[in-house]
mmCIF file of the N, C-alpha and C atoms, coordinates in Angstrom:
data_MODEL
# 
_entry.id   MODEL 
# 
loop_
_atom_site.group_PDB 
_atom_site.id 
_atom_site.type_symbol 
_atom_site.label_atom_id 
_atom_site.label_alt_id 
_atom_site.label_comp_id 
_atom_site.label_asym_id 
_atom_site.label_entity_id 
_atom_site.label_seq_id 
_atom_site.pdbx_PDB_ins_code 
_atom_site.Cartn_x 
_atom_site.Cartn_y 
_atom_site.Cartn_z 
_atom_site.occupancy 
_atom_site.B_iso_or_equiv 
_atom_site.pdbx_formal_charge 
_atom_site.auth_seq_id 
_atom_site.auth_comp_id 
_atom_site.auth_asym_id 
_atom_site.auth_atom_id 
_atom_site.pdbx_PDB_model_num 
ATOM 1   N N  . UNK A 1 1  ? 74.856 247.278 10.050 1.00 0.00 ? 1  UNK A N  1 
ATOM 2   C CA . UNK A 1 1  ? 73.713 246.636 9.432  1.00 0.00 ? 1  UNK A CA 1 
ATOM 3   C C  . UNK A 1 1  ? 72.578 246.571 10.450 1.00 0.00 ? 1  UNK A C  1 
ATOM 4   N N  . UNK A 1 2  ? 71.362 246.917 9.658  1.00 0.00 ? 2  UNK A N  1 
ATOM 5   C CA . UNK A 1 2  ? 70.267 246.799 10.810 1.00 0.00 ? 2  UNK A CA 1 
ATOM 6   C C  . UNK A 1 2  ? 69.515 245.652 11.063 1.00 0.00 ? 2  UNK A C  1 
ATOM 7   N N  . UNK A 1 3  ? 69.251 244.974 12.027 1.00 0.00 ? 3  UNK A N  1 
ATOM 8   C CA . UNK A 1 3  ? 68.851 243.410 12.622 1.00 0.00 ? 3  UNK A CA 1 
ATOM 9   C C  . UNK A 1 3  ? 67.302 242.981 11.458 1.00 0.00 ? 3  UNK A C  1 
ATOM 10  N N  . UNK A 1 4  ? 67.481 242.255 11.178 1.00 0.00 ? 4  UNK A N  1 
ATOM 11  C CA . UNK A 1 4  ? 65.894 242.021 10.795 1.00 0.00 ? 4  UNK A CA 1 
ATOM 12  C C  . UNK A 1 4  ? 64.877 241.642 11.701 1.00 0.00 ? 4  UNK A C  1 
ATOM 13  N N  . UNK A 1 5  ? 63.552 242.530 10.938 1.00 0.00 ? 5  UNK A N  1 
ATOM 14  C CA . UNK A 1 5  ? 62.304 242.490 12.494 1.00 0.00 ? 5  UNK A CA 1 
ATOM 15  C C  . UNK A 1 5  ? 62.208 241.323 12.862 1.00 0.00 ? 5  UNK A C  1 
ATOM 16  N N  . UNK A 1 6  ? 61.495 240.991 13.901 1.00 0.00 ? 6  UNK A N  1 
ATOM 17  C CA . UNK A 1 6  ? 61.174 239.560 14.279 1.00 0.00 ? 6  UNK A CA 1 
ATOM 18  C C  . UNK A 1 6  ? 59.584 239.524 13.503 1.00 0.00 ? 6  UNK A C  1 
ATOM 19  N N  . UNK A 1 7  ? 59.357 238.069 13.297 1.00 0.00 ? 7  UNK A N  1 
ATOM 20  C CA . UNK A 1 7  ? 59.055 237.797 12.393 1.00 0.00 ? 7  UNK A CA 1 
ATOM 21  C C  . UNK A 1 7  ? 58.128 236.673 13.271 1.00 0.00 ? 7  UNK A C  1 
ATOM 22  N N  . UNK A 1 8  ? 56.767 236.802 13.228 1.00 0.00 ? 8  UNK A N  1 
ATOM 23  C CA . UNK A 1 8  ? 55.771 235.863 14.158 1.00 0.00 ? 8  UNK A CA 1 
ATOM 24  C C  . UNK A 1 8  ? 54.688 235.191 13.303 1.00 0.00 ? 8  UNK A C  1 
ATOM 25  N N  . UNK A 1 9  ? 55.021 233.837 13.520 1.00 0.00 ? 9  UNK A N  1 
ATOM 26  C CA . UNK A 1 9  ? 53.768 233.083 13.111 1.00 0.00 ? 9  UNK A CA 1 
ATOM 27  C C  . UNK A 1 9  ? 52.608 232.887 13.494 1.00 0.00 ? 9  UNK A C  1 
ATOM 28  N N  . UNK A 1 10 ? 51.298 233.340 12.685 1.00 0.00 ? 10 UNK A N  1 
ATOM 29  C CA . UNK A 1 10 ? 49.810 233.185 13.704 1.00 0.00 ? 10 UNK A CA 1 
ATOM 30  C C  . UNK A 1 10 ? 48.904 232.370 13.244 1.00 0.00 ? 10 UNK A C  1 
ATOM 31  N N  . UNK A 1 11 ? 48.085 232.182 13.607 1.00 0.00 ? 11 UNK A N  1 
ATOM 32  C CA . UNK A 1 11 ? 47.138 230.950 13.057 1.00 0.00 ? 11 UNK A CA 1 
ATOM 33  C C  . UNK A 1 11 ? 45.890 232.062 13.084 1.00 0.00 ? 11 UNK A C  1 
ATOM 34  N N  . UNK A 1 12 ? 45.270 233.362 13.017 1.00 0.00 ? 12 UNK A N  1 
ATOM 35  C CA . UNK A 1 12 ? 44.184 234.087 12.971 1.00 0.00 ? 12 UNK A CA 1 
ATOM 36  C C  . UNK A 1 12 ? 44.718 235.567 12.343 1.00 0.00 ? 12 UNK A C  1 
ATOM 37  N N  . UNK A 1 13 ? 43.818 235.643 11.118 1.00 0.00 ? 13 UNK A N  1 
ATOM 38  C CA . UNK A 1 13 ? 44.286 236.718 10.657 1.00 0.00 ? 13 UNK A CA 1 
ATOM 39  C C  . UNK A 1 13 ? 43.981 238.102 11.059 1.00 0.00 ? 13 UNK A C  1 
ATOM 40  N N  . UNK A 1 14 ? 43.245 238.284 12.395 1.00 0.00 ? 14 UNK A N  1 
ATOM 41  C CA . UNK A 1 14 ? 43.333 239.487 13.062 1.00 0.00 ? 14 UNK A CA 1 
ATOM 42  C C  . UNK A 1 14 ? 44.417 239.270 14.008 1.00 0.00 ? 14 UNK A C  1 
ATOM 43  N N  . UNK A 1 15 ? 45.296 240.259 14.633 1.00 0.00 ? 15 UNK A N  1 
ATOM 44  C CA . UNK A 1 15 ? 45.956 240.518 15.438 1.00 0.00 ? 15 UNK A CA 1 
ATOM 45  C C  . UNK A 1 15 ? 46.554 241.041 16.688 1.00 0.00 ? 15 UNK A C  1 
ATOM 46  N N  . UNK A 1 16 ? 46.869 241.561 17.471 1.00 0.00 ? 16 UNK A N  1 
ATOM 47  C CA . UNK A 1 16 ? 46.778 242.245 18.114 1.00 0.00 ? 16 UNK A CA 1 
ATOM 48  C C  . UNK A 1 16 ? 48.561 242.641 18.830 1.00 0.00 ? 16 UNK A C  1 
ATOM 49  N N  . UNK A 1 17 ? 49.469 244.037 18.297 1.00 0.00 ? 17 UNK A N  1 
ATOM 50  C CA . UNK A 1 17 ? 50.609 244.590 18.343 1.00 0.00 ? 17 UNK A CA 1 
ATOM 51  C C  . UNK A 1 17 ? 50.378 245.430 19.566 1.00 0.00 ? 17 UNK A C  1 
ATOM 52  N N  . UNK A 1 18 ? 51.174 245.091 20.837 1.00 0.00 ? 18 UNK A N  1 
ATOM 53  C CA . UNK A 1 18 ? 51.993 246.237 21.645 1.00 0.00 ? 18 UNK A CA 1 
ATOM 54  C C  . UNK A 1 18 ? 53.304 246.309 21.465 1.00 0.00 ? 18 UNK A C  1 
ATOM 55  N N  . UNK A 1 19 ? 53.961 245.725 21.000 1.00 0.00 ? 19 UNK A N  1 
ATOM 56  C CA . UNK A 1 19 ? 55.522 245.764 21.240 1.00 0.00 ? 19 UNK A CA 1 
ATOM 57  C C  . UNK A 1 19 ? 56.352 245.418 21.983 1.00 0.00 ? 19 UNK A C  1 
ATOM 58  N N  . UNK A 1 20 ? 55.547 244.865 23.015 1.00 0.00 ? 20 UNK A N  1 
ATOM 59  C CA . UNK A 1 20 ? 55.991 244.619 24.530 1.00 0.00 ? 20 UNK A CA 1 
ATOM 60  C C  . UNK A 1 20 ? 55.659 243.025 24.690 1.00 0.00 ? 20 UNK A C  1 
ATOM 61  N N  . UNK A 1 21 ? 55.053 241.953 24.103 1.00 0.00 ? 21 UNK A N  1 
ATOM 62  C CA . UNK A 1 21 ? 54.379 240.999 24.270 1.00 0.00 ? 21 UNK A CA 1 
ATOM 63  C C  . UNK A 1 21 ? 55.887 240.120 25.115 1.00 0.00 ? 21 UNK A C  1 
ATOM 64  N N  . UNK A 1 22 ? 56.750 240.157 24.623 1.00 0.00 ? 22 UNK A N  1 
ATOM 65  C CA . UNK A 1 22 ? 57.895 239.599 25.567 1.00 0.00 ? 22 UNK A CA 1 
ATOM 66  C C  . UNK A 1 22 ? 58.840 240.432 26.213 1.00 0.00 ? 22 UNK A C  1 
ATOM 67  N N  . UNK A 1 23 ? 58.395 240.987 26.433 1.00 0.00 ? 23 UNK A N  1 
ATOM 68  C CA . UNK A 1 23 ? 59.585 242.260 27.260 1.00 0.00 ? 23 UNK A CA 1 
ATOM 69  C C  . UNK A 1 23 ? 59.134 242.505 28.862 1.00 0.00 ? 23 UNK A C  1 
ATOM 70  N N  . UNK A 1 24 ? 60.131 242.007 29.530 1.00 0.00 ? 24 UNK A N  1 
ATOM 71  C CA . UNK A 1 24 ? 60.043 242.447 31.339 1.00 0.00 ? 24 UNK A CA 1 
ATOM 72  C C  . UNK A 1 24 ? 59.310 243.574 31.430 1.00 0.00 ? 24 UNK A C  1 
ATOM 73  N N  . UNK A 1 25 ? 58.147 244.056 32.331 1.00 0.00 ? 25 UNK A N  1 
ATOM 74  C CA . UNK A 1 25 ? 57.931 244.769 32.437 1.00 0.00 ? 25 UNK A CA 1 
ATOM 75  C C  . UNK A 1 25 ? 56.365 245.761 31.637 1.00 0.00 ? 25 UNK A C  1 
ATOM 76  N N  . UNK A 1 26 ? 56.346 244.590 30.625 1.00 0.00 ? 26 UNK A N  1 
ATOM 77  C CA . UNK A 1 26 ? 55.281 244.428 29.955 1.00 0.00 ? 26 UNK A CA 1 
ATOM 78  C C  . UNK A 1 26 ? 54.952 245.901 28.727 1.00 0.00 ? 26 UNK A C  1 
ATOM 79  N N  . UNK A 1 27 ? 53.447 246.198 28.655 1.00 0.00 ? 27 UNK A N  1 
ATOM 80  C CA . UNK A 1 27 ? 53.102 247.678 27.342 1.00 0.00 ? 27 UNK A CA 1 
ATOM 81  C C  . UNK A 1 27 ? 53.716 248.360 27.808 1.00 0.00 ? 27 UNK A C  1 
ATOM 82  N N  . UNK A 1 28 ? 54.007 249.037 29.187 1.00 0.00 ? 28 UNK A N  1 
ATOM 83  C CA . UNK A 1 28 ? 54.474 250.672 28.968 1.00 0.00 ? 28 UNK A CA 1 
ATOM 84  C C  . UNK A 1 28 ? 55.812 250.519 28.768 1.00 0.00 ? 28 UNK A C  1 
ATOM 85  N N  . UNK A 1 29 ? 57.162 249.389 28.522 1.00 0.00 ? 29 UNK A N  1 
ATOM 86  C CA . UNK A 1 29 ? 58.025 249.499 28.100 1.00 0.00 ? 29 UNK A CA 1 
ATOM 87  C C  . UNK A 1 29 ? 57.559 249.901 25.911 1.00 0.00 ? 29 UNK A C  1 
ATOM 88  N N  . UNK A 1 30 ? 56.299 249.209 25.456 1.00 0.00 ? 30 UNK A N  1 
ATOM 89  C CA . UNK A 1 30 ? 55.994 248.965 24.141 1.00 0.00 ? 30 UNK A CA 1 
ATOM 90  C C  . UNK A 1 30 ? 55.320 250.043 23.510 1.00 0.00 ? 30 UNK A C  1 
ATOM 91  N N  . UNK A 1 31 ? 54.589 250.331 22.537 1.00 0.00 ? 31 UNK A N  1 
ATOM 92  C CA . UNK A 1 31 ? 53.688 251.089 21.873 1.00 0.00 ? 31 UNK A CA 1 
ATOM 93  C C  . UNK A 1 31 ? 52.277 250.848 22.363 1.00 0.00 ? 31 UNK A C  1 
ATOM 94  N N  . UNK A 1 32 ? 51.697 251.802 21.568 1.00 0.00 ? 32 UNK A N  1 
ATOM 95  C CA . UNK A 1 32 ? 49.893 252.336 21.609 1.00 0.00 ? 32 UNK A CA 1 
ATOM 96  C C  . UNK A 1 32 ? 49.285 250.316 21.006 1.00 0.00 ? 32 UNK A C  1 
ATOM 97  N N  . UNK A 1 33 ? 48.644 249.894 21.678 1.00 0.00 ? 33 UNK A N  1 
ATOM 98  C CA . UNK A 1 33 ? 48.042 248.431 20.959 1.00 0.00 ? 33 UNK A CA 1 
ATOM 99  C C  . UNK A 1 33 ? 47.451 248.755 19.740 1.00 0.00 ? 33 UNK A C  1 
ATOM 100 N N  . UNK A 1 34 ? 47.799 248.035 18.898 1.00 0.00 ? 34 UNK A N  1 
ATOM 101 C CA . UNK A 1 34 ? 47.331 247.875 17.382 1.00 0.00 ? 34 UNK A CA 1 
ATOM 102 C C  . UNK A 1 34 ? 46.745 246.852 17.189 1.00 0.00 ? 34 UNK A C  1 
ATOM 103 N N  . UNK A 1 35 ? 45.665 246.883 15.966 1.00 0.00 ? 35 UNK A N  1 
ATOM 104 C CA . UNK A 1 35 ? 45.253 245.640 15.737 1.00 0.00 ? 35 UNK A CA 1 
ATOM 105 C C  . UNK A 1 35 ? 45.560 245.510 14.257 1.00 0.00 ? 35 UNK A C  1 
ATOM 106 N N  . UNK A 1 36 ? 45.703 244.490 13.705 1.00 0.00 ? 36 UNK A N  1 
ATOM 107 C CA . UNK A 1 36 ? 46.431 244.206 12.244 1.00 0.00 ? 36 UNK A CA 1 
ATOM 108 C C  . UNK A 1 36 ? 45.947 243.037 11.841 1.00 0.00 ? 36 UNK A C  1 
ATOM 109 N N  . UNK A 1 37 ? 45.479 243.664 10.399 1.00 0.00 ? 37 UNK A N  1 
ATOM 110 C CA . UNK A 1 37 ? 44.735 242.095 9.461  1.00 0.00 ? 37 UNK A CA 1 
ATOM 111 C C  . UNK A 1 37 ? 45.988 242.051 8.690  1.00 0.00 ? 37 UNK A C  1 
ATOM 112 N N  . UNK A 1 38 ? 45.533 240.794 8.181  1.00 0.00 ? 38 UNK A N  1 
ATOM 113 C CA . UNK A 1 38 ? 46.645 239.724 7.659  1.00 0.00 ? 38 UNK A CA 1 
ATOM 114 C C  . UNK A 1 38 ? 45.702 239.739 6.600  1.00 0.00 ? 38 UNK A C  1 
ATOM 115 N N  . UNK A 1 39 ? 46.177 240.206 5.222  1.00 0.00 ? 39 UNK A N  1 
ATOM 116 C CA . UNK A 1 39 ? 45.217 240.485 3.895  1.00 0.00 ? 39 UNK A CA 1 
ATOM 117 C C  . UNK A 1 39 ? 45.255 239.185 3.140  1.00 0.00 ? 39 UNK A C  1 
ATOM 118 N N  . UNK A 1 40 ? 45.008 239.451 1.841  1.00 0.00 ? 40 UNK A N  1 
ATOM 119 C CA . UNK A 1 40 ? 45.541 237.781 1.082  1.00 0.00 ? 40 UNK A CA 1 
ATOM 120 C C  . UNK A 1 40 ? 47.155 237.711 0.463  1.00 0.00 ? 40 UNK A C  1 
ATOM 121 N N  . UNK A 1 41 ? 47.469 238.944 0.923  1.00 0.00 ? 41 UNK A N  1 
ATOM 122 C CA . UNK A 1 41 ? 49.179 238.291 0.872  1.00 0.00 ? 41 UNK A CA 1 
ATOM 123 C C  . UNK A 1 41 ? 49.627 237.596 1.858  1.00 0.00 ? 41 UNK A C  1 
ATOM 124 N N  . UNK A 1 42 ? 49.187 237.487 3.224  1.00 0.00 ? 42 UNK A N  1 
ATOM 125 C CA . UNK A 1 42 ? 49.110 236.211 3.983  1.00 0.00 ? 42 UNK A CA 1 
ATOM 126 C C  . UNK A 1 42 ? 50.098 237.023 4.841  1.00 0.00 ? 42 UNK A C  1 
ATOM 127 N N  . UNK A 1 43 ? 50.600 238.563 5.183  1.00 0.00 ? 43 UNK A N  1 
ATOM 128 C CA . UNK A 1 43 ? 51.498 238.997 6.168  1.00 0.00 ? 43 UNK A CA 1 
ATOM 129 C C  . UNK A 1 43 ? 50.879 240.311 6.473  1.00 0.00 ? 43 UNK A C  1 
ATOM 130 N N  . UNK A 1 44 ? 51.661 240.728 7.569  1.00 0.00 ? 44 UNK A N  1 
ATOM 131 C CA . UNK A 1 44 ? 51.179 242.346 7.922  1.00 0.00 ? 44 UNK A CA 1 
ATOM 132 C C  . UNK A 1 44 ? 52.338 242.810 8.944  1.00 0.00 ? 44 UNK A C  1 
ATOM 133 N N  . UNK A 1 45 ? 52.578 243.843 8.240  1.00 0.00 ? 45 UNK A N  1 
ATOM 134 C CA . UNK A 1 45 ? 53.719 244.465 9.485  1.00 0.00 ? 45 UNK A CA 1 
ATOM 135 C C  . UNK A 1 45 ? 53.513 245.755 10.096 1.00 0.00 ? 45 UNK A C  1 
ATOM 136 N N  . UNK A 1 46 ? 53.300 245.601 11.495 1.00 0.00 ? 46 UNK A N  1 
ATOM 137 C CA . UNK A 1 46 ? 52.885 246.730 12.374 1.00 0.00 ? 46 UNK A CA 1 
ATOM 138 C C  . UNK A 1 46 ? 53.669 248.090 11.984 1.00 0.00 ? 46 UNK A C  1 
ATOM 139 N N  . UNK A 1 47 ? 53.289 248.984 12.048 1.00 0.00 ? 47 UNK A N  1 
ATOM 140 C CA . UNK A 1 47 ? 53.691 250.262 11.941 1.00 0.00 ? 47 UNK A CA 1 
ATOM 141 C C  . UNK A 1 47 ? 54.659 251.058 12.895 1.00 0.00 ? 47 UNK A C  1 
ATOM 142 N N  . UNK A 1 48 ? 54.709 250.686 14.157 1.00 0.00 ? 48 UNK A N  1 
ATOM 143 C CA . UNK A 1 48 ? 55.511 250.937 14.675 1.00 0.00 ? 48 UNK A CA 1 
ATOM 144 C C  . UNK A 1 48 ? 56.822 250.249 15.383 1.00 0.00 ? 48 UNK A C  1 
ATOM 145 N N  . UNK A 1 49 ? 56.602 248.645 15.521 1.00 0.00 ? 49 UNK A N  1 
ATOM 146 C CA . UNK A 1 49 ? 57.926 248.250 15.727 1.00 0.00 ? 49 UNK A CA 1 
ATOM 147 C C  . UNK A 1 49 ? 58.431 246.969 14.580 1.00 0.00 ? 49 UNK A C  1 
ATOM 148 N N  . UNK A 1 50 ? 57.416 247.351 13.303 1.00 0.00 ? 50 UNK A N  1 
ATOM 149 C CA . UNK A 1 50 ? 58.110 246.303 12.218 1.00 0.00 ? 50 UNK A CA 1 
ATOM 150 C C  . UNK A 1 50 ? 57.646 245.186 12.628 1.00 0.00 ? 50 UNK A C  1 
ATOM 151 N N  . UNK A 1 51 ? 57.108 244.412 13.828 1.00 0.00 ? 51 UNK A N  1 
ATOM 152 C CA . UNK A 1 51 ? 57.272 243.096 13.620 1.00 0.00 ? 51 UNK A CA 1 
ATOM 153 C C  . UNK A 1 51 ? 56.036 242.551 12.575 1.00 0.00 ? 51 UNK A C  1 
ATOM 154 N N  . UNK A 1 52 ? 56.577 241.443 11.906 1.00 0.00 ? 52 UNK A N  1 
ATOM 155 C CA . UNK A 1 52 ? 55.915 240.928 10.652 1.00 0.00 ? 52 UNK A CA 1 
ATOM 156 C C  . UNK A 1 52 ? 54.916 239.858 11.306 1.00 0.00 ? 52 UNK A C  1 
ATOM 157 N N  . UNK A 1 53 ? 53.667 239.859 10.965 1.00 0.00 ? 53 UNK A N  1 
ATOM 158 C CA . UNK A 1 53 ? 53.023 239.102 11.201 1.00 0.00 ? 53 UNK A CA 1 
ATOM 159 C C  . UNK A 1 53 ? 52.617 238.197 10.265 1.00 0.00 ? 53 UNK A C  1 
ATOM 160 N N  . UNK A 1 54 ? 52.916 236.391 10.266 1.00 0.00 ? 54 UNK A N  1 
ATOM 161 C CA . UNK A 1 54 ? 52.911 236.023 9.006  1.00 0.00 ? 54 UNK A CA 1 
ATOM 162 C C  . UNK A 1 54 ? 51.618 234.744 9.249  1.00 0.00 ? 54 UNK A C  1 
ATOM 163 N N  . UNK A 1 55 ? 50.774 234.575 8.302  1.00 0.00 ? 55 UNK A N  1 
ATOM 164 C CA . UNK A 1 55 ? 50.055 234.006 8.759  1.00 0.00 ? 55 UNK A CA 1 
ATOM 165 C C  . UNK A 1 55 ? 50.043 232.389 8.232  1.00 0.00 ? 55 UNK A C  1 
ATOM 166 N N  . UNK A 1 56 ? 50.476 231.654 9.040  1.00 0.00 ? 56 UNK A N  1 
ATOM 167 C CA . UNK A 1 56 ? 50.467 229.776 8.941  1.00 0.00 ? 56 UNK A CA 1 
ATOM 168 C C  . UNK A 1 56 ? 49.797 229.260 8.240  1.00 0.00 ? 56 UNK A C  1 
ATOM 169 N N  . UNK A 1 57 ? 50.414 228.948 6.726  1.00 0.00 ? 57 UNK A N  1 
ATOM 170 C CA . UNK A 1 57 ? 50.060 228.013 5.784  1.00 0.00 ? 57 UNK A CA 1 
ATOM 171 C C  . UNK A 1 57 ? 49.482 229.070 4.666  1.00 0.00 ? 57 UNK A C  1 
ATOM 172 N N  . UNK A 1 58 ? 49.530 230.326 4.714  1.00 0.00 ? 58 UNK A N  1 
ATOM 173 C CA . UNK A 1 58 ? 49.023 231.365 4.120  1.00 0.00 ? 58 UNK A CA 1 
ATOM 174 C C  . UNK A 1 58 ? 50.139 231.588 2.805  1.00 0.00 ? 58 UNK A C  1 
ATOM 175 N N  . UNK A 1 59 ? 50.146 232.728 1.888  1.00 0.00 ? 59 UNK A N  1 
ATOM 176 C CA . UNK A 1 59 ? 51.205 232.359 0.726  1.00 0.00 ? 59 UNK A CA 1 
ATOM 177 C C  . UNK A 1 59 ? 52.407 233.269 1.121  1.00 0.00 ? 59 UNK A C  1 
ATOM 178 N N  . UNK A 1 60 ? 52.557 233.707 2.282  1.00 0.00 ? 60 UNK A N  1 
ATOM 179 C CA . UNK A 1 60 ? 54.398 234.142 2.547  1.00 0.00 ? 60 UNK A CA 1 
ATOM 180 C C  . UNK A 1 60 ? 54.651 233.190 3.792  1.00 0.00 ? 60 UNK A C  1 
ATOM 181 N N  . UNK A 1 61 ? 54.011 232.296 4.420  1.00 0.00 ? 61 UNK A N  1 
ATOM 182 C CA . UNK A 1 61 ? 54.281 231.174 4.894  1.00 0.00 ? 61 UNK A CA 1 
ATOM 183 C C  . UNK A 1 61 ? 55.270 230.499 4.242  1.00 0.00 ? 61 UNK A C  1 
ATOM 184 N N  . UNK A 1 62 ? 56.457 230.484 4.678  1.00 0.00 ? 62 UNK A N  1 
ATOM 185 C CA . UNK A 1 62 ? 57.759 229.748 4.628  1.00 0.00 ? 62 UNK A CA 1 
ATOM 186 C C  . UNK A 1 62 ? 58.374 230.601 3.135  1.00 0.00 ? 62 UNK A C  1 
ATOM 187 N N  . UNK A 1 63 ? 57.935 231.058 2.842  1.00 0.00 ? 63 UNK A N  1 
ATOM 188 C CA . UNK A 1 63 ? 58.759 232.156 1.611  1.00 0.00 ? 63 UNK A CA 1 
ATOM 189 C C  . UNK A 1 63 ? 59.957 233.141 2.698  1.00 0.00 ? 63 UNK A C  1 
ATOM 190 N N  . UNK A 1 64 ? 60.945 233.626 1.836  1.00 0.00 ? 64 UNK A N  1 
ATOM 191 C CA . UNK A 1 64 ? 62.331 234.397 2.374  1.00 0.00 ? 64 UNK A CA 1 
ATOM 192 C C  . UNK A 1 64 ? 61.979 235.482 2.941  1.00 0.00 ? 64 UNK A C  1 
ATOM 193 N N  . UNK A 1 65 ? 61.844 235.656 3.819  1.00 0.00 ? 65 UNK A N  1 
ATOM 194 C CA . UNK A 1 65 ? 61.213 237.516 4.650  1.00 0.00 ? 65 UNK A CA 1 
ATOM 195 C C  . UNK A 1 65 ? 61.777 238.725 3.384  1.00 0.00 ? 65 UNK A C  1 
ATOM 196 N N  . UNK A 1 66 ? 63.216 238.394 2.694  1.00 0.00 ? 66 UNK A N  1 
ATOM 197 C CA . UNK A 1 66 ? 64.013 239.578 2.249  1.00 0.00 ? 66 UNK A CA 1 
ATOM 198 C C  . UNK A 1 66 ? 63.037 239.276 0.842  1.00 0.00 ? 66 UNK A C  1 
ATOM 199 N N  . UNK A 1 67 ? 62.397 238.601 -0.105 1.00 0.00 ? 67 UNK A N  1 
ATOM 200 C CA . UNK A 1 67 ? 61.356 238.892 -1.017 1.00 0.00 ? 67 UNK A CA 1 
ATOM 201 C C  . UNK A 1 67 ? 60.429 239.192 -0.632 1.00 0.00 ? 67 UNK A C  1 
ATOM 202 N N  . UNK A 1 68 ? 60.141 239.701 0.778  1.00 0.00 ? 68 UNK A N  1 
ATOM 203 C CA . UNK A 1 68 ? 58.772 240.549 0.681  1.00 0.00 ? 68 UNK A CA 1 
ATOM 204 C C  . UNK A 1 68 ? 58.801 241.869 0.534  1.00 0.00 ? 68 UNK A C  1 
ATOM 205 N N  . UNK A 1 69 ? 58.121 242.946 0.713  1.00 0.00 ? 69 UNK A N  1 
ATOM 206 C CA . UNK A 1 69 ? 58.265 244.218 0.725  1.00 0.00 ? 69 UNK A CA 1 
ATOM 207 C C  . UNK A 1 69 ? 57.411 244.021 1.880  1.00 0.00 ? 69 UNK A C  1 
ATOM 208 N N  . UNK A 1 70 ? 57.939 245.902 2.518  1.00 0.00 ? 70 UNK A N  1 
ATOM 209 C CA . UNK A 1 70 ? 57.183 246.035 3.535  1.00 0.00 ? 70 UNK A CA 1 
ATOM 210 C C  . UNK A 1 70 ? 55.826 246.162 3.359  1.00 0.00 ? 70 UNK A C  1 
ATOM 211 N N  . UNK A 1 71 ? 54.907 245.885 4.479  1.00 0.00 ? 71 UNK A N  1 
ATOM 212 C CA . UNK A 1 71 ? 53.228 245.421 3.990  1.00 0.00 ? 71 UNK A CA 1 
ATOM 213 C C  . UNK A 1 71 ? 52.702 245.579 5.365  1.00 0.00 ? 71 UNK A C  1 
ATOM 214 N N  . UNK A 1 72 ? 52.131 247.019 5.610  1.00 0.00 ? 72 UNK A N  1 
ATOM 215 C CA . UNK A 1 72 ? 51.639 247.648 6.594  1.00 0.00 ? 72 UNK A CA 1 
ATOM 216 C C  . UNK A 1 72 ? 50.073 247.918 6.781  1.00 0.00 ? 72 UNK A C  1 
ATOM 217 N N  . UNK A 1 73 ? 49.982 247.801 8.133  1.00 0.00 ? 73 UNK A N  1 
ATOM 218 C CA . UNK A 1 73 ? 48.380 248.773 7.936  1.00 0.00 ? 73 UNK A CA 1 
ATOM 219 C C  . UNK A 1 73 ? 48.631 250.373 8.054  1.00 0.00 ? 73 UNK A C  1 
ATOM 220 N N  . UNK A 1 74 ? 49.260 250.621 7.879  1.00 0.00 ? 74 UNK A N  1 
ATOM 221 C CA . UNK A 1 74 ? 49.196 252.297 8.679  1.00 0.00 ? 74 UNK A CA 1 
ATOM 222 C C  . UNK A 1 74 ? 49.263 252.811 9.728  1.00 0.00 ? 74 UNK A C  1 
ATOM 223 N N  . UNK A 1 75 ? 49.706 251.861 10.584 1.00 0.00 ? 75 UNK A N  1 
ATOM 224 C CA . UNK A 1 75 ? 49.763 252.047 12.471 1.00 0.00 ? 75 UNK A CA 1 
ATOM 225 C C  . UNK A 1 75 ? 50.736 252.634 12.675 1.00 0.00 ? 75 UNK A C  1 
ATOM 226 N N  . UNK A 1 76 ? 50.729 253.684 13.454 1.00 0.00 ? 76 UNK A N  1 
ATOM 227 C CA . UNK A 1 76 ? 51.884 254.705 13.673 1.00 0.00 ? 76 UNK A CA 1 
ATOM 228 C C  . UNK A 1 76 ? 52.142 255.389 12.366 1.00 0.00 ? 76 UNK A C  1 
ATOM 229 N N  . UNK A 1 77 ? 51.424 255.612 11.841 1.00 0.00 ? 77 UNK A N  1 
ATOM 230 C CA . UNK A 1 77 ? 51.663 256.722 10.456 1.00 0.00 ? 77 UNK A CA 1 
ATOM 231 C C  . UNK A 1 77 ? 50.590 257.692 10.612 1.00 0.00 ? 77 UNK A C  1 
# 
């Protein structure tokens, strides 16, 4: 079974994805930096390492991650 992405709460609906934000060693262990809006479905998931960006008090704020569908900008596509 494959892990579910991690899943980050933000308080600003622009973003900003390396992949690396907690990882020893910092971006060049991560991806190309992305930037990602948070639309009015209230989430956004980066294109290249899945993580979901969900935005605080927004309408997938505290809803089940597994009723969402994936909801991308196109990063890494």
């Amino acid at each position: 079974m494959i892990a579910p992405p991690e899943i980050l709460r933000v308080t600003h609906a622009r973003n900003i994805c390396d992949g690396a934000t907690d990882i020893p060693g910092g971006a060049s262990l991560g991806h190309p930096r992305v930037f990602l809006e948070i639309d009015e479905s209230g989430y956004v998931d980066c294109g290249y390492c899945d993580r979901r960006f969900v935005l605080i008090g927004g309408p997938a704020d505290g809803v089940d991650p597994s009723t969402l569908h994936d909801h991308g900008d196109g990063a890494g596509r």
